[in-house]
C-alpha positions as CSV (number, residue, x, y, z in Angstrom):
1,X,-169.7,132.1,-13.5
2,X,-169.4,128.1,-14.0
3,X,-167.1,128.5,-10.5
4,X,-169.8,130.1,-8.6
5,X,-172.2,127.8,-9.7
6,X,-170.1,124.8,-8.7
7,X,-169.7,126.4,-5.1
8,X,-173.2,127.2,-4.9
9,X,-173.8,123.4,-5.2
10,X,-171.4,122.0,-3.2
11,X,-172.4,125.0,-0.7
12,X,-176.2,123.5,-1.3
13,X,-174.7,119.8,-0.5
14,X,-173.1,120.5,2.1
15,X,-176.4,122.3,3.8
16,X,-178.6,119.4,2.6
17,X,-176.3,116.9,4.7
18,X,-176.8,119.1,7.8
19,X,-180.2,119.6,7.3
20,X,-180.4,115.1,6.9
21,X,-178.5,114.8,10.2
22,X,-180.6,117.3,12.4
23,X,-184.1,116.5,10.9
24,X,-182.8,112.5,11.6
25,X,-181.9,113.6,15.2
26,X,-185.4,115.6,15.4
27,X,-187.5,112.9,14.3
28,X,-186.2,110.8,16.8
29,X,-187.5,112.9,19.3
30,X,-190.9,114.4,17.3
31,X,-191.5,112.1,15.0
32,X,-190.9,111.5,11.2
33,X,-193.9,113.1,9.9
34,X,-193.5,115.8,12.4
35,X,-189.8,116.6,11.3
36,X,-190.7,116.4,7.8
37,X,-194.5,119.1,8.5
38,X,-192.1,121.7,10.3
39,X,-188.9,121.5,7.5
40,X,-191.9,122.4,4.9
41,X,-193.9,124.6,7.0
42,X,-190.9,126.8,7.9
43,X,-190.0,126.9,4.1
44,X,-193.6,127.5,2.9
45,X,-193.1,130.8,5.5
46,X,-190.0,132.0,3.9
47,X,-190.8,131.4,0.4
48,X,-194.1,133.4,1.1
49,X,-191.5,136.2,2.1
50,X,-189.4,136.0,-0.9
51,X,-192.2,135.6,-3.3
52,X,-194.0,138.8,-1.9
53,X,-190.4,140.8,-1.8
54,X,-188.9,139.0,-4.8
55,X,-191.5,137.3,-6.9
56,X,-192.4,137.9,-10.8
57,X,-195.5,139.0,-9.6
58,X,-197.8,136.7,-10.6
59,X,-198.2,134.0,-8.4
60,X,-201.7,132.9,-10.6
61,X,-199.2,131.6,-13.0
62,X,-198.5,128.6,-11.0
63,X,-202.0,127.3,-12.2
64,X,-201.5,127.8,-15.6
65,X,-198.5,125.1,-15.2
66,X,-199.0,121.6,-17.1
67,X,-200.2,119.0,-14.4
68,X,-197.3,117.2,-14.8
69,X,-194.8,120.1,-13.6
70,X,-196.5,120.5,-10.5
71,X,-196.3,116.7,-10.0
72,X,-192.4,117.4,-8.9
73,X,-193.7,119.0,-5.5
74,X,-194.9,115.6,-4.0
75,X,-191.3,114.4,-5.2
76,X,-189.8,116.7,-3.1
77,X,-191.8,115.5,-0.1
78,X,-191.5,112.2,-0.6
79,X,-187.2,112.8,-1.0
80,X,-187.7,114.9,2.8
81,X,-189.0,112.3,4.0
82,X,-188.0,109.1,3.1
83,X,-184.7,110.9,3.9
84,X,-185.7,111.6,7.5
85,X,-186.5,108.3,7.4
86,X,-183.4,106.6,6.4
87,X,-180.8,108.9,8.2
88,X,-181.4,107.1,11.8
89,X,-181.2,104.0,10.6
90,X,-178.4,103.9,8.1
91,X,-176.3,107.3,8.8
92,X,-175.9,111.0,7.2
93,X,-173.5,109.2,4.5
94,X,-175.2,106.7,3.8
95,X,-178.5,108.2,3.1
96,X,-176.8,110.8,1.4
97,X,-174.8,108.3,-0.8
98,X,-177.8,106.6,-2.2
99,X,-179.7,109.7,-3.1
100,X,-176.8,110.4,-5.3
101,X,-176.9,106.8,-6.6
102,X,-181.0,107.7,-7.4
103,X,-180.2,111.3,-8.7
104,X,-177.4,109.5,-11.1
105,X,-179.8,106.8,-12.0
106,X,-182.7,108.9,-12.7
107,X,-180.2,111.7,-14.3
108,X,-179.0,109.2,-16.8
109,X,-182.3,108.0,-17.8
110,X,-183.3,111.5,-18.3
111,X,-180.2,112.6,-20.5
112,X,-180.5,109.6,-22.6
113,X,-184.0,109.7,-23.4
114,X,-184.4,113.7,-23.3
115,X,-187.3,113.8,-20.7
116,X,-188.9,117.2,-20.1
117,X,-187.6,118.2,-22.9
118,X,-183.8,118.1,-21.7
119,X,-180.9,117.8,-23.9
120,X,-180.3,114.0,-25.1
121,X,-177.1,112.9,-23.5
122,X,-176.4,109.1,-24.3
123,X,-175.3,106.8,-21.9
124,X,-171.7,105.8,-22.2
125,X,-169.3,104.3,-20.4
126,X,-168.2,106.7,-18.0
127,X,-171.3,107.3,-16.8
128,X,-171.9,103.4,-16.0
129,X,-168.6,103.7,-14.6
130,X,-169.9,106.6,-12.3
131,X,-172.4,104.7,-11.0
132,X,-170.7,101.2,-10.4
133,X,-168.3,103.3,-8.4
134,X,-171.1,105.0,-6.6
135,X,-172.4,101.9,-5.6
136,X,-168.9,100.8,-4.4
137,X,-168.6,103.5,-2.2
138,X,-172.3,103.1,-0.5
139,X,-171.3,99.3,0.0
140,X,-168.3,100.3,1.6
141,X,-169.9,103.1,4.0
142,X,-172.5,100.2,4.6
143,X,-169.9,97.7,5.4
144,X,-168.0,100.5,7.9
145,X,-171.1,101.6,9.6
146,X,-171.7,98.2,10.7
147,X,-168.2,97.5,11.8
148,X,-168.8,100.9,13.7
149,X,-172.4,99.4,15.2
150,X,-170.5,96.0,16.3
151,X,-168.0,97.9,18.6
């Protein structure tokens, strides 16, 4: 099970880089706010779809959710677009790169301090590692893309 879970992210990563590229590429030509309206109006559609088909059936429940937990929706418009945002200005790796550095950042915080009630994790040495090095490699994508810009 642990496999298919690991392939089901890398298979989500790899759909969230395409998705970065061609909503970069489409706001160029529609806009930003106009890239990032149709990528959640096209969701909202078929998630309407899947909640009717394969929903829990009680789609009230969403108001009897802590304030707090619906919060996290405006964080995932504010990731779509600031993402659309960034990828025509700094590149697909780039972008995606430093959203790992801020999911590692904001992960770490989270583990160590149990927020949400997570499981507390403390921050070690490895994981400081795993960012420096995360930073390394978005300095050194940054340094190559403007090499590539310069040609």
């Amino acid at each position: 099970m642990g496999l298919i879970v690991a392939l089901s992210s890398i298979i989500g990563g790899i759909l969230l880089s395409a998705q970065s590229s061609i909503n970069g590429a489409f706001s160029r030509k529609a806009g930003t706010y106009e890239s990032t309206f149709l990528t959640f109006i096209t969701g909202a559609m078929v998630l309407i779809i899947a909640v009717l088909f394969f929903g829990q059936g009680d789609i009230t429940g969403i108001l009897d959710a802590p304030a707090w937990q619906l919060s996290a929706v405006w964080f995932g418009v504010g990731y779509l677009f600031l993402t659309v945002l960034a990828v025509p200005q700094i590149g697909v790796i780039a972008a995606n790169i430093a959203t790992v550095i801020g999911q590692l950042s904001a992960g770490i915080l989270i583990d160590h301090f149990g927020f949400f009630g997570g499981t507390v994790i403390s921050f070690d040495w490895q994981r400081a590692l795993a960012l420096v090095l995360m930073i390394a490699a978005l300095r050194l994508v940054y340094i190559s893309n403007k090499k590539a810009e310069q040609k």
